[in-house]
N, C-alpha and C positions, 0 to 999 in steps of 0.2 A: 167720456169719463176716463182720469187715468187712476188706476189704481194700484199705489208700491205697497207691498205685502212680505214684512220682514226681509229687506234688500240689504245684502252686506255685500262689501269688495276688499278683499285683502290682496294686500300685495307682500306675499313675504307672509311673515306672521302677523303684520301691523295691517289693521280693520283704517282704511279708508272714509270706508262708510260704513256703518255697525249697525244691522238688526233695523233699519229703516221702514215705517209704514204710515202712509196717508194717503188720501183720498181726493184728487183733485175733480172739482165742477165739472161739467162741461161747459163751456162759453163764459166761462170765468177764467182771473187773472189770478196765479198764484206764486209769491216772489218767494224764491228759499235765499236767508242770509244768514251771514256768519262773519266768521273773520278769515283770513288768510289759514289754508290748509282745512277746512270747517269740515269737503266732503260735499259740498255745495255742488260744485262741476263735476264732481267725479257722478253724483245722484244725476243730475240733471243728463249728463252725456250716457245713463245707462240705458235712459229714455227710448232712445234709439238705436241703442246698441253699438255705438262708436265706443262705449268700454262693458265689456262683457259682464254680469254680475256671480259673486261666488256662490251666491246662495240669494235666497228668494224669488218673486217673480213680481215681473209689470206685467199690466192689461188694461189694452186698450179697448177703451168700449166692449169689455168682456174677453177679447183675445190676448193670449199668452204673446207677446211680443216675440217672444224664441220661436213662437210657430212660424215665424212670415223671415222668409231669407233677407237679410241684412242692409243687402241694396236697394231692394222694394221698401222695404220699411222706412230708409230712410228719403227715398222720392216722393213716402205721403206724408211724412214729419218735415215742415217748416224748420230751418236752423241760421240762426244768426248771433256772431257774434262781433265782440268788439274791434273795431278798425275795419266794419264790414266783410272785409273778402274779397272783395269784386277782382275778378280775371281782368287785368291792367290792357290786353291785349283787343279785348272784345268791347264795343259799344255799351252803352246803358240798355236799349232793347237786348242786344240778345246776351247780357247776363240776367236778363230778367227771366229769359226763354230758357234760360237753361235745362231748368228739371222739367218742364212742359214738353224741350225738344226729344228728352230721355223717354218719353212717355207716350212719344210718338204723335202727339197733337199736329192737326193741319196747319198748314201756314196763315189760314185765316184766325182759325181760334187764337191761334200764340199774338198773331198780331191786336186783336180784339181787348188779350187779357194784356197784353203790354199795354196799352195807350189807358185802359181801365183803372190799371195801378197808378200808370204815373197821374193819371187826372186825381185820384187819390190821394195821392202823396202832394199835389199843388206843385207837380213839374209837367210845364207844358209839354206834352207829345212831339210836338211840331221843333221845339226847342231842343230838347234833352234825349231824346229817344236815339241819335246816331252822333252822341260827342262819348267820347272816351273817359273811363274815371278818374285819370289826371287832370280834364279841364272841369269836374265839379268841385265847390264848396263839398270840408269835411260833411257839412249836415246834409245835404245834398245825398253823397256818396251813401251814405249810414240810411237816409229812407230808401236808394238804392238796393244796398244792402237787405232791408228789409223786405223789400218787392221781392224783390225775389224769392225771398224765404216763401212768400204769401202768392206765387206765381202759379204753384200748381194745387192751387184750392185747397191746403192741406186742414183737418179739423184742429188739429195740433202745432204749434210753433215754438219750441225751443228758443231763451233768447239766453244767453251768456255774455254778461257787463256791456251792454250791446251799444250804452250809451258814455261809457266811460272813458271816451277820449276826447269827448265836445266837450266844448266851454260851456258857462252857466247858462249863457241866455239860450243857446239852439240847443241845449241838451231838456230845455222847458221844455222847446215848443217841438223839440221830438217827443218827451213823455206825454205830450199834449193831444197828438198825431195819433200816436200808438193807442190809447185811448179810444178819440172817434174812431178809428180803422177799426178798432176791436170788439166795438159795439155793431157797426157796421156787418162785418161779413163773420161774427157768432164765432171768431175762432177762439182755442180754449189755448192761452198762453203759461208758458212757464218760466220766470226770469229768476238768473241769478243775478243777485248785485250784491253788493259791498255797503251800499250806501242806504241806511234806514230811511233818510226822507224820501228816494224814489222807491222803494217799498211800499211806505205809507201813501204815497200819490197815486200809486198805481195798482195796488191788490186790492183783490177781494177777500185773501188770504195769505197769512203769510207766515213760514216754516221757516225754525231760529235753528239754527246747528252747530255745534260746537266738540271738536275731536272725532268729526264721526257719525255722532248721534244726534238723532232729532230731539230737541232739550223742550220746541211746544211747535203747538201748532194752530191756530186760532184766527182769528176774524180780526183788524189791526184794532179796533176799540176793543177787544177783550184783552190783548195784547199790553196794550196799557193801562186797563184796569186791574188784570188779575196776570204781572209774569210770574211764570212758574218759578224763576228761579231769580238768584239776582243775578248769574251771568244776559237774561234776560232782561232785568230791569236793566244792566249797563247798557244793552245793545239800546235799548230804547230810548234811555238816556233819564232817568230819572228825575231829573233837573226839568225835563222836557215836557213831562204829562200831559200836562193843562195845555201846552200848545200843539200838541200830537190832537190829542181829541177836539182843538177848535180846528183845526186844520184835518180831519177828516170826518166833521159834520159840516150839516148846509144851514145856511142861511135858514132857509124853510121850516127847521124845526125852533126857531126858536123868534118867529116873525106873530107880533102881537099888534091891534087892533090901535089903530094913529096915525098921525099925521104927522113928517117932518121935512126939515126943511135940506135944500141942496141936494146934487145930485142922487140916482138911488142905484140902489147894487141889487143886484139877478138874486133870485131865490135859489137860485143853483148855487151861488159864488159860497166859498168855505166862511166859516164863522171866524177864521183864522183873515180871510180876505177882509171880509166887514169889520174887525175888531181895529187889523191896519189902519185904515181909513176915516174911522172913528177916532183913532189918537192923532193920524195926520191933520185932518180936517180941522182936529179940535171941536168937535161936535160930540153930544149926548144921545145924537141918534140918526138910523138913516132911513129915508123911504125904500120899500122895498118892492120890485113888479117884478111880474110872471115874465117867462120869458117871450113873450110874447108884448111886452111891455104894460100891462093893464098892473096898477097899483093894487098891493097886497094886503100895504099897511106898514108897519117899520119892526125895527130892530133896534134895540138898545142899548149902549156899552155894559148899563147895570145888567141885564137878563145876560149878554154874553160871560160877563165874570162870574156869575150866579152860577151858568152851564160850565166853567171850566174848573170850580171849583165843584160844583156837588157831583162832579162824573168819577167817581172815585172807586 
């Protein structure tokens, strides 16, 4: 659990960050966004003390972050940002080794948790483990990036715009990755981004900031039901509602008792995925199976419009 408890940073007379406090899960994803200058990365980098706070306190799993010396702290906190990082000089293995080799791990474990990560990440060991980060693909380099942040088991990972230099399609199937990885090994992530739709894809919660100050802070469907402010409706896009909340419901709550015809969609897949499909297709409705493939029953274009208008 991390918990900010009236966090401010001035610089000068001018508050940074002003009077901050929320409460993050454990093994939950939580995206703080804003706009440019919001205080976003200034909050986020207090985390681990790469910017010192003027007043307040963070605590990790109940420890005062100021208690634990700055280096330490930051060898158990995960950090990744955008354009990765990666030391140009050293292999894919050993920038993955990095804060492992700091930590004084044997040569078997570090090797163990390298091939671990990269079979994770879907780069072969055998392949990727001794080329340099000039010969990978930007997406490539960016899970690179990530491995390592996630090298030395840390419960916590820091991520800053970490996907904002990928193009659209490998910048999916990075938030896509980050995701199973995240359910995988329970770590408790905190991202900042810019962009509300990989917000809404990826949190569990999501903290809106604006000069500073934390303006809300909520669940991304209360977010759209109830913003506090309208600098928050802007963020969210008011225009946007109805497809924020099909795109962050499942198929599965709104899958009723029938038979249809043509291919069928995962009870997993977003009501946002099945409503596509349903206009592409030109169809009235789709079959719907488990993921496991055993049919469920279907989903309806009427019940979906039904669900995007009454969520209000």
């Amino acid at each position: 659990m991390i918990e900010i408890d009236a966090v401010s940073k001035l610089y000068g007379a001018l508050p940074a960050v002003d009077d901050v406090s929320m409460t993050i899960a454990p093994r939950s994803i939580a995206a703080v966004v804003g706009t440019s200058g919001s205080g976003k990365t200034t909050l986020l980098r207090m985390i681990n003390r790469l910017v010192e706070p003027s007043a307040g306190s963070i605590r990790l799993d109940g420890e005062d972050n100021r208690s634990i010396p700055g280096y330490v702290l930051r060898r158990r906190i995960g950090y990744a940002i955008q354009g990765h990082g990666l030391f140009p000089h050293r292999t894919v293995a050993e920038n993955i080794a990095t804060v492992p080799r700091l930590l004084g791990w044997g040569t078997s474990r570090i090797k163990d948790k390298v091939e671990e990560l990269l079979t994770l990440f879907q780069l072969e060991p055998g392949v990727f483990a001794g080329r340099y980060p000039h010969e990978l693909s930007g997406g490539q380099q960016q899970r690179v990036g990530v491995a390592r942040a996630l090298a030395a088991e840390p419960n916590v990972l820091l991520m800053d715009e970490p996907f904002g230099a990928l193009d659209p399609v490998i910048r999916a199937k990075a938030q896509d990755d980050l995701v199973a990885i995240q359910k995988h090994l329970k770590t408790t992530i905190v991202l900042v981004t810019h962009d509300m739709d990989e917000a809404f894809r990826l949190a569990d919660m999501i903290a809106v900031m604006d000069q500073g100050r934390l303006i809300q802070y909520a669940k991304p469907v209360d977010l759209v039901r109830h913003p506090a402010s309208d600098f928050v409706g802007t963020m969210v896009g008011d225009g946007q509602r109805p497809f924020r909340l099909l795109a962050i419901s499942k198929v599965a709550d709104v899958v009723e008792a029938g038979e249809a015809e043509g291919a069928a969609i995962g009870a997993g897949s977003t009501q946002q995925d099945a409503l596509a499909e349903l206009i592409w297709s030109r169809r009235d409705a789709l079959p719907v199976v488990s993921e496991e493939g055993a049919p469920l029953g279907r989903v309806t274009l009427k019940s979906l419009l039904q669900h995007a208008a009454a969520e209000r």
